[in-house]
C-alpha positions in Angstrom: 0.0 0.0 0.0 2.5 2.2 0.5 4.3 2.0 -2.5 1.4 2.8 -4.3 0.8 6.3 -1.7 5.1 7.0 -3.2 3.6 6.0 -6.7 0.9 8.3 -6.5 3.3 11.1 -5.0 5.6 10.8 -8.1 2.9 11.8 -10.5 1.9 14.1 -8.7 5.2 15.7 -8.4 5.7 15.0 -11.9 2.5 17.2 -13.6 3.8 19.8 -10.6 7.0 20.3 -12.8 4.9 20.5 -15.9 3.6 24.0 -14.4 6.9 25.4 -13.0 9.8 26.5 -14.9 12.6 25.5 -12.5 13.6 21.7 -13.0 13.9 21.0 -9.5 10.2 19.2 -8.8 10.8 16.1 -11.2 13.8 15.1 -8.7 11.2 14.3 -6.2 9.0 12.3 -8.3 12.3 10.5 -9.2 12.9 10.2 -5.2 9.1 9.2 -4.7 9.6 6.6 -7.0 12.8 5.4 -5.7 11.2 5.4 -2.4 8.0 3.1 -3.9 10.7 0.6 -4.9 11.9 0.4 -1.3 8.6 0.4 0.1 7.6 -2.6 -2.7 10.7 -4.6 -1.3 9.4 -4.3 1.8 11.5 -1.7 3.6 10.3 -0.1 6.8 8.5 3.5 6.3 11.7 5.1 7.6 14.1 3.8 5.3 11.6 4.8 2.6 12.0 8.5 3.7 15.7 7.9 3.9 15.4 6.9 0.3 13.5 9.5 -0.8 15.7 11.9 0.5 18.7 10.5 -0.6 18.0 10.3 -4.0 16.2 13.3 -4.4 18.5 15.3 -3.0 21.7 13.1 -4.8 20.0 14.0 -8.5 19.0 18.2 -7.6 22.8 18.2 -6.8 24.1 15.8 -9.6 21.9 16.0 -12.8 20.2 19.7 -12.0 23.4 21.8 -13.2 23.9 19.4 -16.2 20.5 20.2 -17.4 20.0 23.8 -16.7 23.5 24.4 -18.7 22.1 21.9 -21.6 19.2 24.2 -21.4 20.4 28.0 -21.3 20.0 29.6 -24.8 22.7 29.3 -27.5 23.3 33.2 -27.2 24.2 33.1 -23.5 26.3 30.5 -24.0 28.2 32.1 -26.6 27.3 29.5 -29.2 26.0 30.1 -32.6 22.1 29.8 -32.2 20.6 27.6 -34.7 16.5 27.0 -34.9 14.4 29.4 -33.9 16.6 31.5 -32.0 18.6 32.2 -35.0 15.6 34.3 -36.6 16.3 36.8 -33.8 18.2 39.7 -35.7 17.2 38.1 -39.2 16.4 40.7 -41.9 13.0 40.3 -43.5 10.9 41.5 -46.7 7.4 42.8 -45.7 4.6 41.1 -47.6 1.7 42.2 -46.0 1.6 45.4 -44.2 3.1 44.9 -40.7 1.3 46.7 -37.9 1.1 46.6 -34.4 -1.8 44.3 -35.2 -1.1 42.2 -38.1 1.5 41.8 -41.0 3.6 39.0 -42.6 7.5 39.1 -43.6 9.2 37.1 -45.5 12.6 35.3 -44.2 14.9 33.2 -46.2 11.7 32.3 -48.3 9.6 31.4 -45.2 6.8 33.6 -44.6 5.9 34.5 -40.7 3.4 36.4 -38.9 5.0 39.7 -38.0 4.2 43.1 -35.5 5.2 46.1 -35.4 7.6 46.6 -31.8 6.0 49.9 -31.8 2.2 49.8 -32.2 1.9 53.4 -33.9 4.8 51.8 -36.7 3.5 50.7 -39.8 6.1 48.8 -42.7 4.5 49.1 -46.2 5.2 45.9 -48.6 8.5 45.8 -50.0 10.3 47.6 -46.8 13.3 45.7 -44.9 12.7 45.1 -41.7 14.7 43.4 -39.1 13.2 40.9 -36.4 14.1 42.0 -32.5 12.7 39.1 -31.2 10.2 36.5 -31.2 7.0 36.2 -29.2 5.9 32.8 -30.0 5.2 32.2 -33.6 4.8 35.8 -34.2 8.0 38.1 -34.9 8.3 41.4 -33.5 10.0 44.0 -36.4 11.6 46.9 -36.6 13.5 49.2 -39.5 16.2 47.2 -40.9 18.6 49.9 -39.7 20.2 48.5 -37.2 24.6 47.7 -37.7 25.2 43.9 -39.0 25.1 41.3 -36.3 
């Protein structure tokens, strides 16, 4: 019975860490289920807890750095971003007029959604424009007068 209370605690811990951003929750539900497999061998509750903490504590201080440097963006690491964080300082065509509401730019032959940075900045068709970031699919432009990255 108890095993299944640890097994239950894992997936709990686990759909936690699906609504926090800091990696550090999904090392419990590792040491919940670690726990569960003392508890289904028939340790005593307290060796259970001694499990739990062990390996939960063993894998935030082991695997947590590995990951979070695996996971920092290209640009802060100083390598050359590739995917879509390379679009960020890309130069663009504007297809459809690009407002603070709508627009569409075309990229390397790929055409994306695009906004205006600056709500009361319109680019006609034709204009060069330069993406300053992304916010989801959508990229937010600006004059392509910005120095060479």
């Amino acid at each position: 019975m108890e095993a299944v209370l640890w097994v239950v605690l894992a997936v709990v811990l686990a759909i936690a860490e699906a609504f926090t951003a800091t990696i550090l929750v999904v090392f419990f539900a590792a040491g919940a289920l670690a726990a569960a497999g003392a508890a289904a061998l028939g340790a005593d509750l307290l060796v259970q807890v001694i499990v739990f903490a062990i390996v939960s504590g063993v894998s935030v201080a082991a695997l947590r750095p590995v990951i979070l440097r695996h996971a920092r963006p290209a640009l802060e690491t100083g390598e050359r971003p590739f995917g879509i964080e390379a679009i960020e300082g890309s130069r663009g065509t504007v297809i459809d007029e690009v407002t603070g509401d709508r627009g569409m730019v075309k990229i390397d032959g790929e055409l994306w959604q695009a906004r205006s940075v600056d709500d009361r900045e319109t680019f006609a068709p034709g204009e060069r424009v330069r993406v300053v970031r992304l916010r989801g699919a959508t990229l937010m432009v600006w004059h392509d007068d910005l120095p060479n990255v």
